[in-house]
N, C-alpha and C positions, 0 to 999 in steps of 0.2 A: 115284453118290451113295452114301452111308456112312448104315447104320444112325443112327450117333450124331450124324448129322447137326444143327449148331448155327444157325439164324440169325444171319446179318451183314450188314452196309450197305454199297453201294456210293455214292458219290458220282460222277457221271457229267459231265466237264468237257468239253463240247465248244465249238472254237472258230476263228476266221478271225483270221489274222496280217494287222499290215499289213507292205506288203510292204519297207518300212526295215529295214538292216541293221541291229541293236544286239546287246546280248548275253546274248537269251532263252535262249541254249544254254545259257548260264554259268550265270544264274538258273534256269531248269527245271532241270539237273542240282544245282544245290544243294535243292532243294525237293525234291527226291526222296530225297537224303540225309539232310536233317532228318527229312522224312516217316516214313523207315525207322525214326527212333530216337524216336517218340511213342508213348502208350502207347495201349493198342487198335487201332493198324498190322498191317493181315492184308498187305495186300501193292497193287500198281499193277501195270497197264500201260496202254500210252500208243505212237499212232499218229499220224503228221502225211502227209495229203496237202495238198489245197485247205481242208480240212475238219481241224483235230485233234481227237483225242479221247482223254482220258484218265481212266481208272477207278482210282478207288482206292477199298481195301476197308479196313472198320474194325468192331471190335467192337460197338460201340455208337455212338448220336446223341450220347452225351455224350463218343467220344474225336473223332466229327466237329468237336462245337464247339470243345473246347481244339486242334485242329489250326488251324481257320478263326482262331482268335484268338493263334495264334503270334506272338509279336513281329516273328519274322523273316518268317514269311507273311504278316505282313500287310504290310508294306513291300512283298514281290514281290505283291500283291494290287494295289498300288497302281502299283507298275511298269507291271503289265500293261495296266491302264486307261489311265495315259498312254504307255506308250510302245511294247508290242507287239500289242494286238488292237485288230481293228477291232469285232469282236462277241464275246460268250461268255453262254453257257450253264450254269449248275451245277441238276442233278438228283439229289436224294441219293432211293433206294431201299433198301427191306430187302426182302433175296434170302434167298427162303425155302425153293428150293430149285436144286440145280445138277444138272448131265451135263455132264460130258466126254468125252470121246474121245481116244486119243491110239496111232498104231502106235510 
């Protein structure tokens, strides 16, 4: 952790696929590229076993909401409802402080 240490928000997406082929690959890698070019974008990452889970960090609750209200996010918002989870979870948090570790 860094003196000048800033507060930021995570948004915390955890979720259950169902198990139909379609093409979340295609949609989650565009969602992540749009993602990158919003404003208040600190950064994601994202894990899938039985369970996904993906974090993404933002400046503020106000660059969370203009992400949530993407035109283009909100279509894959609705994708996902009908067409890849069976459940999801969104948790937005402000991380006040971190540690890492890294050799």
């Amino acid at each position: 952790m860094t003196d000048n240490f800033k507060p930021y928000y995570a948004v915390v997406f955890t979720s259950t696929k169902i198990e139909a082929e379609n093409n979340y690959a295609e949609v989650a890698n565009r969602m992540f590229e749009l993602a990158t070019t919003q404003s208040g974008f600190i950064g994601i990452e994202s894990a899938r076993s039985e369970i996904g889970i993906t974090v993404s960090y933002w400046e503020s609750i106000d660059a969370i909401k203009n992400w949530k209200n993407n035109a283009e996010h909100l279509i894959a918002q609705q994708l996902g409802k009908d067409s890849f989870y069976q459940s999801y979870t969104t948790r937005i948090c402000k991380v006040e402080r971190e540690y890492s570790f890294e050799k």
